[in-house]
N, C-alpha and C positions, 0 to 999 in steps of 0.2 A: 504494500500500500504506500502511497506518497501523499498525505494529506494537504490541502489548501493551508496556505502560510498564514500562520497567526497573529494577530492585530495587536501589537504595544495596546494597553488600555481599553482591549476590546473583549468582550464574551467570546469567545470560541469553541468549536464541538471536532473532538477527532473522531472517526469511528475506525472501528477494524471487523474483520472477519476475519478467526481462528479454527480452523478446520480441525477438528479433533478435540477441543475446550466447550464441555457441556458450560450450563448454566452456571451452576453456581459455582463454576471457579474462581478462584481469586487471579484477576486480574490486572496489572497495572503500568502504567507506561514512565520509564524511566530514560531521563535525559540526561546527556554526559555522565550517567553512572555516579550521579548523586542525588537529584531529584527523583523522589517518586512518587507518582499520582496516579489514587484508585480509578479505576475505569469499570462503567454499571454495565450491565446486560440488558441487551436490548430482545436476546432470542435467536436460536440459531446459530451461535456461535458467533452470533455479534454483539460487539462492547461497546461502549459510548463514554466519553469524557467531554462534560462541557464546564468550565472553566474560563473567569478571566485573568486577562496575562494582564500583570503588575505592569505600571508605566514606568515602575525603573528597569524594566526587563535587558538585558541585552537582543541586541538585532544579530541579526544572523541566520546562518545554517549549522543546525550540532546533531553528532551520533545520539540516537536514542533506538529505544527497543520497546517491545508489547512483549508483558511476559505475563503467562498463564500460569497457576501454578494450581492444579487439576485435584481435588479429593483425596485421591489416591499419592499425593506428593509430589508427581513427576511435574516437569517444570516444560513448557514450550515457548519458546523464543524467538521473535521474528522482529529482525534489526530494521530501521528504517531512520530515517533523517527528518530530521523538525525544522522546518524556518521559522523566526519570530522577526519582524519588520513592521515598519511603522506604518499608518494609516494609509489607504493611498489620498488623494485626491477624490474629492467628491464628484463624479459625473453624474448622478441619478436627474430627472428629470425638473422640467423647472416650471409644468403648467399648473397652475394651483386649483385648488378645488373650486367647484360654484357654488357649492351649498356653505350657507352660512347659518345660525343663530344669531339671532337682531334680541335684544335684551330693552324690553320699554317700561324701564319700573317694574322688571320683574313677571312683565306678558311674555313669555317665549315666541320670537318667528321666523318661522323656517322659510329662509331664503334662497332659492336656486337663479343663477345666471342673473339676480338680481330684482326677482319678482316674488312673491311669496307662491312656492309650493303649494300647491293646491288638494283638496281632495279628490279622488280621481274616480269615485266612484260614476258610473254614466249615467243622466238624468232625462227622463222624455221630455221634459219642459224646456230641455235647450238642444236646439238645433246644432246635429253632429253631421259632417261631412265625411266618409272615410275615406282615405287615401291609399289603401289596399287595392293591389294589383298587379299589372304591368309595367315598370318600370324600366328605363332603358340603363343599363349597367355596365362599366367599363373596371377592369383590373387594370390594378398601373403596379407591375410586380418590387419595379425599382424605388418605389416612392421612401420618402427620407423617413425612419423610424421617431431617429432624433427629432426630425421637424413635428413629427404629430407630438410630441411630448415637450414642444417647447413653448414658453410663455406665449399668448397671442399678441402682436406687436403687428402695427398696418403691414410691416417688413415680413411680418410671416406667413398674415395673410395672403400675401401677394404672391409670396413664393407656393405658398399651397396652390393658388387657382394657376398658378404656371403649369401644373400636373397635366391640366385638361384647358389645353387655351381655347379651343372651339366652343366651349362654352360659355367664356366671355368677350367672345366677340361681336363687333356688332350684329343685330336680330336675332331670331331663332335661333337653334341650333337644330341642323337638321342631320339626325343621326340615324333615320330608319337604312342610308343606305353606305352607312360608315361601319368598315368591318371592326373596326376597332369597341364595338358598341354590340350588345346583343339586349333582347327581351328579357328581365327576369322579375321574377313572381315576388312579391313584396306581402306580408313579412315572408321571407324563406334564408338557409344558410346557401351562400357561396359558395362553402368547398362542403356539401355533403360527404360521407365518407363511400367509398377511399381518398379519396380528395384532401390534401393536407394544405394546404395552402393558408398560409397566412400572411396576410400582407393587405394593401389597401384596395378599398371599391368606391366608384362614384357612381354615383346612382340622380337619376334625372326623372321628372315625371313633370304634367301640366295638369292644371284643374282651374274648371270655371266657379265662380260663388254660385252657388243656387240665386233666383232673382226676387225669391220672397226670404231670403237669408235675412234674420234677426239681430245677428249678434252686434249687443253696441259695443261688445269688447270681442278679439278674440284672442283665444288658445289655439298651439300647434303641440301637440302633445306627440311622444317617440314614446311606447311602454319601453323597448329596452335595444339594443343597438352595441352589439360591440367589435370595437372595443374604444375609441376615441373616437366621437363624431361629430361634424363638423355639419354645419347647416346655411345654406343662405336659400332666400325666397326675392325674386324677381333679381337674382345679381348681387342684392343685399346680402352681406354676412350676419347673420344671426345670434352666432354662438358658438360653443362647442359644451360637451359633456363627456365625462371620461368613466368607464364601467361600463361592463357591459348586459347588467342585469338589474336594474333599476330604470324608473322613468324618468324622462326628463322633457323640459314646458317652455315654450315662447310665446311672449306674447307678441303675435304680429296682425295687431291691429291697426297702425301706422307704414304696414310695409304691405299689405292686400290691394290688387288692383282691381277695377271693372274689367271683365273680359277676361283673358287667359294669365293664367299666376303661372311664371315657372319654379320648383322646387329644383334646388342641389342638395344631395347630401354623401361629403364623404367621410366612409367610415375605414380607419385602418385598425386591424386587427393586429397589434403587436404582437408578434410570434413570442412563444413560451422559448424559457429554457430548455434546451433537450433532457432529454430524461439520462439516467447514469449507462452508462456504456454507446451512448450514440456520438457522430462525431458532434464536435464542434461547429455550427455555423458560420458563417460572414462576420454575421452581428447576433447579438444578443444584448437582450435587456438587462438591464443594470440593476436588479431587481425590484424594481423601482413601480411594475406594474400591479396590481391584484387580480387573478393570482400573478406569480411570475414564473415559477416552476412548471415542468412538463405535469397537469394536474392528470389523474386521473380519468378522465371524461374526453369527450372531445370539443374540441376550441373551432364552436362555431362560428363564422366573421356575418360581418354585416346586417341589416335591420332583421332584429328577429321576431318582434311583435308590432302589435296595431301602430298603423300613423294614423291623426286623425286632427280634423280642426272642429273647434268648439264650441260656440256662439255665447255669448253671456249677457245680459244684462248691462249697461251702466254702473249700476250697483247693484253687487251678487254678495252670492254668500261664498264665502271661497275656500274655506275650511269648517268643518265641524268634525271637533275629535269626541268621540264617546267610548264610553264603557260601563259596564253595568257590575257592579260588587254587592255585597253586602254589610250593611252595619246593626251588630248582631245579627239576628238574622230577617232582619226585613230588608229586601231591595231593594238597592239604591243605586241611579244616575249621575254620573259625574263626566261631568266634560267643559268645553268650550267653545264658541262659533268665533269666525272674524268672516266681520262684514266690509268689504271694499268699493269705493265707490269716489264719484262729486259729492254727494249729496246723501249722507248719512243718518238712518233712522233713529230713534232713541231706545225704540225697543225690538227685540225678536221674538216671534209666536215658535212656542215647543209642543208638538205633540208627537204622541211616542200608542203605536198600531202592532196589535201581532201580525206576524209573516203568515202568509198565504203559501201555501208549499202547491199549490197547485203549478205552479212556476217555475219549476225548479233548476231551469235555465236562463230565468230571466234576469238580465243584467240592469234592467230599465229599473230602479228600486219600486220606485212607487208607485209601479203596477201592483206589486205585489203585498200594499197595504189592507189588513182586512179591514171587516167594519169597527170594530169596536176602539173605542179610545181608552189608554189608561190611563194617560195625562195628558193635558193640557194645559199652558201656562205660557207667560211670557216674563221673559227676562231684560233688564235692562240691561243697555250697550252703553258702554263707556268710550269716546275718541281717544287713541292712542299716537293718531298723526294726522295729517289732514286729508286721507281719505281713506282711513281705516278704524276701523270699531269694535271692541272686545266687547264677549260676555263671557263669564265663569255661571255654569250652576251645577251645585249636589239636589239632588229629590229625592224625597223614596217615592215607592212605585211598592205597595203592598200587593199589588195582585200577580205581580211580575212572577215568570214563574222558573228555576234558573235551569242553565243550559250545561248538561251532560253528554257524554257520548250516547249513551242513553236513550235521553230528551234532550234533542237539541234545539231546547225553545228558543224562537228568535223574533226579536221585534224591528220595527223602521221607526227610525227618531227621523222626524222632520220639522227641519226650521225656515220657517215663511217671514217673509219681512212684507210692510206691508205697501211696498209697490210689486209685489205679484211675484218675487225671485222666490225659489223655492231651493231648498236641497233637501236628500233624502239618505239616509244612510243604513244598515243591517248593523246591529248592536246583538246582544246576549248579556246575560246575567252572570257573572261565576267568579270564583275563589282560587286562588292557586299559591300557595306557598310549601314552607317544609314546613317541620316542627322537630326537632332532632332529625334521627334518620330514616323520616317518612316523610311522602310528597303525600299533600292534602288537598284536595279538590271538594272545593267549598266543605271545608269542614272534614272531610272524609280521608280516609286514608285511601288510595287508588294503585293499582300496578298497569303500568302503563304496555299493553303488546303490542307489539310496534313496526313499521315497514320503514325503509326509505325511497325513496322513488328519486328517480332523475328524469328533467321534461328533455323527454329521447323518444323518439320514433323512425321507422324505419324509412317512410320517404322523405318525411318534414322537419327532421332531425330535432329540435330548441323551438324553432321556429312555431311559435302559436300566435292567434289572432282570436278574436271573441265568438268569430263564428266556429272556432276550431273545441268548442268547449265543452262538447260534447265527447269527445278524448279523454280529457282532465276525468271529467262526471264518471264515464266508463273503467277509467282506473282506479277511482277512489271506492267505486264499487265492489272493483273485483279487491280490493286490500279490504275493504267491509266485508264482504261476505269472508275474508280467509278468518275472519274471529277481529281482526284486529281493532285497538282503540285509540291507536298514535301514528302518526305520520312525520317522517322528518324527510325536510325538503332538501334532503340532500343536502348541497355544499356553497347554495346560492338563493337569493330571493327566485321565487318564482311568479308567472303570471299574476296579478290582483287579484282576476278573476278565481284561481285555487284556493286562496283563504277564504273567499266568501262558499264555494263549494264545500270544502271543509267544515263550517260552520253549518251550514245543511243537512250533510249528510254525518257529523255526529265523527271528529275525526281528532284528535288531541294534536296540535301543531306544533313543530320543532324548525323554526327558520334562521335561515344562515346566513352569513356574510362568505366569500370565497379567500378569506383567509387563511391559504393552502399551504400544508407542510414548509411556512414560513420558518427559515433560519434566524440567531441571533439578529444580524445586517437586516434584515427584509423589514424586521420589528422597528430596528431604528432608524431606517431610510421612513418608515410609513410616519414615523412620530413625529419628521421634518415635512412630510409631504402631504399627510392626511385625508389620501384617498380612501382610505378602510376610513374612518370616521366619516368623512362625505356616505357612505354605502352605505354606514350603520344608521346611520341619518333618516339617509333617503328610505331606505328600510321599514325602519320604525315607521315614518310618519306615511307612508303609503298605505302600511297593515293597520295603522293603529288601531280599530274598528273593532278590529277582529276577533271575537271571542275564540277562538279555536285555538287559533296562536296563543300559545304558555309560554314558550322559550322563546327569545333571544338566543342566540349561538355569535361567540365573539369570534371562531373561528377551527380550525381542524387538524388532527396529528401534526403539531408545530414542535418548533425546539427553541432553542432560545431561551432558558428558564426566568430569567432576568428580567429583560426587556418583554417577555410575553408577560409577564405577569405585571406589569405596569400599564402594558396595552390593556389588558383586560379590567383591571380597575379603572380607569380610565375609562373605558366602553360603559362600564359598569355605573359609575356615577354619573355618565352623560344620559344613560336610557333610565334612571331613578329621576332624573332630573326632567325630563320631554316626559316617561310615560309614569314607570312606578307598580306597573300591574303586574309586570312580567317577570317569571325568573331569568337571570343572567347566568348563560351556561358557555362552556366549551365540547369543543368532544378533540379529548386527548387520545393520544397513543396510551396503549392499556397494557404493554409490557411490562410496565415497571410502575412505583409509585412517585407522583407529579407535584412535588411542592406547588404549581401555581395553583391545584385546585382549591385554594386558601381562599384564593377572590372571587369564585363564583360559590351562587344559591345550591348546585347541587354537584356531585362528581359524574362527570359526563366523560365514560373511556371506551374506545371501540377494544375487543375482543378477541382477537386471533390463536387462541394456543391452538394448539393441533396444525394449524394452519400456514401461518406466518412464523412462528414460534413456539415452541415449548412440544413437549409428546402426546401428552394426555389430555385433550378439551375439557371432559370435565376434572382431574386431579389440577392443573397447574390451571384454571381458571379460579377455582373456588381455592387453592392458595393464595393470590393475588389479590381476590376479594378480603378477604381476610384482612390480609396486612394492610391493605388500602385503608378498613376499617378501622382497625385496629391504630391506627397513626389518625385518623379525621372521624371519630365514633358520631359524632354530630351530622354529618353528611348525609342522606342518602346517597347510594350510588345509581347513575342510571346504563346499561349498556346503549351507547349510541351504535356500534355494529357492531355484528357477530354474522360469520357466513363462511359458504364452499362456492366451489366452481362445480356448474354440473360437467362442463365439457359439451364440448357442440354436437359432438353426438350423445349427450347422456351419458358418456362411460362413468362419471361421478357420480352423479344422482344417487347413487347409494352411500356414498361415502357423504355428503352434503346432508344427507338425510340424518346418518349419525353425528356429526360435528353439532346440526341443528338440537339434537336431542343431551346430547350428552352437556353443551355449554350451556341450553335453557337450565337442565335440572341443576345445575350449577349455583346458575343465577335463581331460581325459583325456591331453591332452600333456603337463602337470608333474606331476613325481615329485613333487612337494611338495602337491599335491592330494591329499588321501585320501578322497571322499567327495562325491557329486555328488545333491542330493536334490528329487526333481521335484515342482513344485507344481501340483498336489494329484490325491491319489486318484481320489477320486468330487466330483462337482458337491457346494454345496454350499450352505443361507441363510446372506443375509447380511445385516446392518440397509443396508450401502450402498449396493448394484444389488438385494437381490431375490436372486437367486441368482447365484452366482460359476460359471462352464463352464470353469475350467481343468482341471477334471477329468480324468485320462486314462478315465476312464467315468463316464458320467450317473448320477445322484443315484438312481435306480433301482436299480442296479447290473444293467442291462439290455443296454447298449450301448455296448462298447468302441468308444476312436474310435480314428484312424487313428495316433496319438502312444502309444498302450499297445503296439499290435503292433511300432513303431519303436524306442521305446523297449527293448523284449523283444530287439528284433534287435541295438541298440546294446551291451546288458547283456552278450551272451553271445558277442558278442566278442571282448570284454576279458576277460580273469582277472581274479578279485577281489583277488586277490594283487598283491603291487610285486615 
């Protein structure tokens, strides 16, 4: 092994792989034959030391050695060379985030690109245009990495539209018969798989305003676009936004024309690091993206959800955050509206409707209002600028009746102002915290059985739209009928429209940021650059609604003990601070035990013995547990995953089937387990094998294997209850 050269002053991690050094050997790596420092087990013969090197260190290259010294006495030795050198030179990127917090006396406002963030739920009383379609698409393979990550300066602007000059030249742009240009389907991925392709797309389309078009204001709304995208409307630059899995909002009401609009938008998809044994690229990210690492999944480019423009009012309602809890146990309402405008009301109408489930598609909310009212009432607005207006209100709501996997009772809170704006939103009632080492769901002790799902399909890959939402509906199904009562969305925000599904269909929610197998460096590039806190942001305030959603997830198998654990506190008192409802989790690597699990609500560690590490699934799981326990007895612990590979032909499935059984019963003997979550739903791409077959059903959603029916049988055993 030749490890990466160590930072004067900085956290460091070396690993090694020792061929022949079970677990519990004593380990440790010694420098010039005088230092020695223990090295932990990671599994399978792999040791880990993370450490930081002193700033009086000397620089250099010096002999050192990995010495094992095995059970049994014998000793294995393998010589290698350590460099320690000083920092380099900061190149990480220099575009800054757009979401901000605006602080008015202590009103919080979520700011993007410099307009308040809105709530995004779709309402019939404002005219939506979609922008879903054909659009005409160019790759430019060469385009500057660096330039899409650099500050926006008119200088850079200019150099990006130099990409594609036929587009700012004068008139039209007439592209139907320029080969450089082809058709492609909006939202959808650009390099479907096998297709790896990362790099940049410009993407072109026209629309006329409908001629009874309303809106005194408008929105241009992207659900999600990655991974840097760039927008202009009629030649105008717009913006940019960076992520590729959150929404993001213009307003272009001063940049709409009569007659035909043309839309640009380009998006470059900064290529991942290669994964370990691939070569080296050209260029590589400075780890400076989220993620940045070769992740797991595959790195779909370009617009992958709705575009769409908005119509609103003059003065609208432009936010309404709720949530329903209880104080003891009578129901109670708590949230806030901000009303934006010229011309601002004094007061807002609140009434609050049980959900209609005859709908259970419909995105439009306040179709789906029944008859009955449980409250009604109005609150006063206070001006906080001169064209904005806060309300705070707590209520109870005695007949409220609260929302379970169960009973996922759900109501529409809507607030009317009274020039006729209206918004509508899906709320629920419920409780969620610990209490020692038990998760409580309103009151109750709960074990959570659990799926993860990645939004992956076989021709549309990420790529979803509203009308695709029938997909979502169909899979939260088939993870319903396997017994289960928790959903974790994987390793990123997903669709809007899936949290409101989930609160439907009765699904416990685990959502995530793509804070991937982040290193020491990756933690303290983000803590200068603040793209993961923009996502967690954007995150939060897009779901907030959401009764389903339990967990925040600040991010996934990271290293870095130091610096993650400050990101996370840090994550942590920013969503106490916006939301307050939710627990704040991680999901660690679960070979070993994780001092950062100190700063979240519960321990959150994916699972692999038999698999990735150790012999025996259930002996060296329920060891682990233990000790986990036994160091954090306050904790519950939850498994974020545990899984096999069937193999594409099934030649696993039996063996998948035992892993499944042996680590549930594992997990299902301590009380101090609340939550056991099986990796993964459906088959799925991935940049690393092509596709992943842990699936409990194939990527079709065709063919359950023989771990969905075991699984089902395992679920329904147990109570969900402690």
């Amino acid at each position: 092994m030749k490890p990466d050269p160590l930072l004067v002053g900085e956290e460091a991690t070396v690993e090694c792989r020792l061929t022949g050094a079970e677990e519990r050997a004593s380990v440790r790596l010694v420098i010039l034959e005088r230092i020695e420092i223990p090295l932990q087990p990671r599994g399978k013969g792999i040791y880990q030391l993370t450490t930081t090197i002193p700033p009086e260190s000397p620089t250099g290259t010096f002999p050192a050695a990995i010495v094992a010294k095995l059970p049994d006495g014998t000793e294995i030795r393998r010589a290698l060379e350590i460099t320690i050198t000083e920092k380099p030179e900061e190149r990480f990127a220099s575009l800054p985030p757009t979401f901000q917090l605006e602080d008015h006396d202590g009103v919080l406002i979520p700011l993007q690109g410099g307009i308040i963030y809105p709530s995004l739920e779709r309402q019939s009383t404002r005219p939506t245009l979609e922008l879903a379609g054909h659009w005409y698409a160019r790759r430019v393979p060469d385009a500057d990495h660096e330039l899409s990550l650099t500050k926006r300066t008119p200088e850079v602007i200019e150099r990006l539209e130099d990409e594609v000059p036929e587009l700012f030249a004068d008139g039209v742009p007439q592209l139907n018969n320029d080969p450089n240009w082809t058709l492609l389907r909006v939202p959808a991925p650009v390099n479907p798989p096998p297709d790896r392709y990362q790099g940049c797309v410009w993407y072109v389309t026209s629309f006329h305003l409908p001629p009874d078009w309303r809106g005194g204001r408008t929105r241009l709304v992207f659900l999600a676009a990655n991974y840097v995208a760039d927008v202009w409307l009629n030649r105008e630059w717009l913006g940019y936004h960076e992520g590729g899995y959150t929404p993001f909002v213009f307003d272009v009401s001063d940049h709409l024309r009569q007659g035909e609009n043309l839309l640009y938008v380009r998006v470059d998809n900064i290529p991942w690091r290669p994964k370990r044994g691939e070569p080296t690229p050209k260029w590589l990210n400075h780890k400076d993206i989220v993620p940045y690492v070769c992740a797991d999944w595959w790195n779909y480019g370009g617009i992958l959800r709705d575009v769409y423009l908005e119509g609103l009012p003059a003065t609208h309602v432009v936010r309404l955050d709720a949530h329903g809890g209880f104080e003891g146990e009578i129901p109670k309402l708590e949230g806030r509206v901000l009303v934006q405008g010229p011309v601002l009301p004094e007061r807002v109408q609140l009434r609050l409707t049980p959900f209609r489930r005859d709908r259970s598609l419909e995105f439009r909310l306040d179709l789906c209002a029944g008859d009955e009212i449980l409250l009604e009432t109005e609150i006063p607005l206070v001006q906080i600028a001169p064209d904005l207006a806060y309300g705070r209100f707590a209520l109870p709501v005695p007949d409220a009746k609260p929302w379970t996997p169960e009973t996922p009772h759900l109501y529409l809170l809507q607030a009317r102002l009274p020039s006729g704006d209206q918004f509508t939103t899906q709320i629920g009632f419920r409780d969620v915290r610990t209490e020692g080492a038990r998760l409580l769901w309103n009151g109750e002790p709960i074990f959570l059985n659990g799926v993860s799902r990645h939004e992956d399909y076989p021709l549309t890959g990420r790529a979803l739209s509203y009308a695709d939402m029938w997909k979502v509906y169909r899979d939260l199904e088939l993870i319903k009928e396997m017994g289960a009562n928790f959903l974790r969305f994987s390793h990123y925000p997903n669709h809007p429209m899936t949290g409101l599904l989930t609160d439907r269909i009765g699904l416990i929610g685990w959502e995530e940021i793509p804070v991937y197998w982040f290193s020491d460096e990756g933690f303290r590039i983000q803590s200068l650059r603040g793209i993961a806190r923009q996502m967690w942001l954007e995150m939060i305030y897009t779901d907030y609604n959401r009764p389903s959603i339990a967990f925040w997830s600040t991010c996934n198998e990271c290293g870095g003990l130091q610096r993650r654990q400050e990101y996370i506190r840090v994550l942590h008192e920013l969503a106490d601070r916006v939301d307050g409802s939710r627990l704040v989790v991680q999901s660690a690597a679960g070979a070993f035990f994780d001092p950062t699990h100190k700063e979240t609500d519960l321990i959150g560690m994916t699972l692999y013995f038999g698999v990735f590490y150790g012999k025996d699934p259930y002996e060296d799981t329920a060891r682990l547990l233990d000790e986990v326990h036994a160091r954090m007895p306050d904790k519950p612990i939850l498994c974020t995953e545990f899984g096999y590979w069937a193999g594409n032909d099934w030649g696993s499935a039996e063996k998948q089937v035992r892993i499944a059984e042996e680590t549930y019963r594992a997990l299902r003997e301590r009380d101090f387990v609340c939550g056991a979550t099986w990796w993964i739903g459906f088959d799925y791409f991935t940049f690393h094998t092509g596709i992943n077959t842990m699936g409990a059903i194939t990527s079709d959603r065709h063919a359950p294997r023989p771990v969905y029916s075991r699984l089902r049988e395992l679920w329904s055993s147990q109570p969900s209850g402690r």
